[in-house]
N, C-alpha and C positions, 0 to 999 in steps of 0.2 A: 461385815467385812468387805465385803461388793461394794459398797457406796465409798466406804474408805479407799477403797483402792479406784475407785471410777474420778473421786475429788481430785486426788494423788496424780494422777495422768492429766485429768485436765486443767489441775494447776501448774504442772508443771511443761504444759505446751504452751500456756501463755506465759509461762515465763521463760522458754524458750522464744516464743514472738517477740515479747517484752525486750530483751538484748538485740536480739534479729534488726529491729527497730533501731534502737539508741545505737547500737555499732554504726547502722545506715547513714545516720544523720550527722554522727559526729566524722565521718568519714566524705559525707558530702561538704561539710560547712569547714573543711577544716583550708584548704587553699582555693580561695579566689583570685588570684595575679597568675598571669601567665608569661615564661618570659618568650619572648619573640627574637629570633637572630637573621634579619635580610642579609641576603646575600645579594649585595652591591658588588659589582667588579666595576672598574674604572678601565677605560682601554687606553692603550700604550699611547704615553706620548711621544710623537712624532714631532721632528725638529722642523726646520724649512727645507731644511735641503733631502731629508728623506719623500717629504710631499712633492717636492719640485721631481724627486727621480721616478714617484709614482706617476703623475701627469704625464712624464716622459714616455715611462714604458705602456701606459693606456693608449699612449698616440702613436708610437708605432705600432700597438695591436693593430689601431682602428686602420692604420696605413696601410700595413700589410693585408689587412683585409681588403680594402678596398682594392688593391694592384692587384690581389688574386682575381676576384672579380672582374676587372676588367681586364685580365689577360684572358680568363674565360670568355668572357665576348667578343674580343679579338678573334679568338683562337676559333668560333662560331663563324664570326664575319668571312674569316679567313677560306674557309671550310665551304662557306657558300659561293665565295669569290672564283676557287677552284672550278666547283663544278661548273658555275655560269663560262670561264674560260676553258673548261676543256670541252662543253657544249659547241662555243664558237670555234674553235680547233676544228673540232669534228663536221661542224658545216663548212668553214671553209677548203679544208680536206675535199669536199663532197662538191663543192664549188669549182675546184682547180680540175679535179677529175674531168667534172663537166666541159670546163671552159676549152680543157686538152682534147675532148673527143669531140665537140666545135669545131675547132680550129683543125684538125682532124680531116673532119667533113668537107670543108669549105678550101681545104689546100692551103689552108696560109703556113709561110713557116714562122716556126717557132723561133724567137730570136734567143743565142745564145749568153748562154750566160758568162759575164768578165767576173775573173777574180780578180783582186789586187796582188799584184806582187808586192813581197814586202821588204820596204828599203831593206838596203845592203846597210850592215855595222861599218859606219868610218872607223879607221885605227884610230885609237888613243894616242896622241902627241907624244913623243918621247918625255919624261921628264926630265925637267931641270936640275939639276945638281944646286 
């Protein structure tokens, strides 16, 4: 009864394999085609006159960039031009000073300084009727 029962099991693992198997194979062989879906996008078409208003607005970017830019270095030059004249201010300041306590020393006078008077307003002509 042991042998009976020991056949019994292992006949029936190999026909448990046996399926295990043929399920496999019929389940491998059964679709070979795959379908494929690309995804193409097309981009918008653009007429002429919308490309003409992009060309437009890319060239005032570049423009306005550019005038920023150069008002930055203006604005730089500027900034250096200052200091170099208020430099010269300040010597010649220092220059006058001198020149006044020279002249100072040596007794010369100092000549005075004219202002202009400023013409008088002629009346306006009576008008004409």
């Amino acid at each position: 009864m042991r042998t009976n029962r020991n056949l019994f099991i292992v006949a029936a693992a190999i026909l448990c394999c046996a399926v295990l198997v043929w399920f496999s194979t019929s389940i491998q062989g059964s679709q070979k085609t795959y379908e494929l879906r690309p995804q193409v996008t097309i981009g918008e078409y653009k007429t002429d006159l919308a490309r003409i208003i992009d060309a437009y607005e890319r060239l005032m970017e570049r423009y306005m960039d550019l005038t920023e830019r150069s008002s930055a270095g203006i604005g730089a030059d500027l900034k250096t031009l200052v200091e170099r004249l208020d430099a010269i201010d300040a010597k010649l300041t220092e220059l006058s000073a001198r020149t006044a306590r020279i002249e100072k020393a040596l007794g010369i006078e100092q000549p005075k300084t004219t202002t202009r008077k400023k013409p008088k307003k002629r009346p306006s002509p009576p008008a004409k009727d």
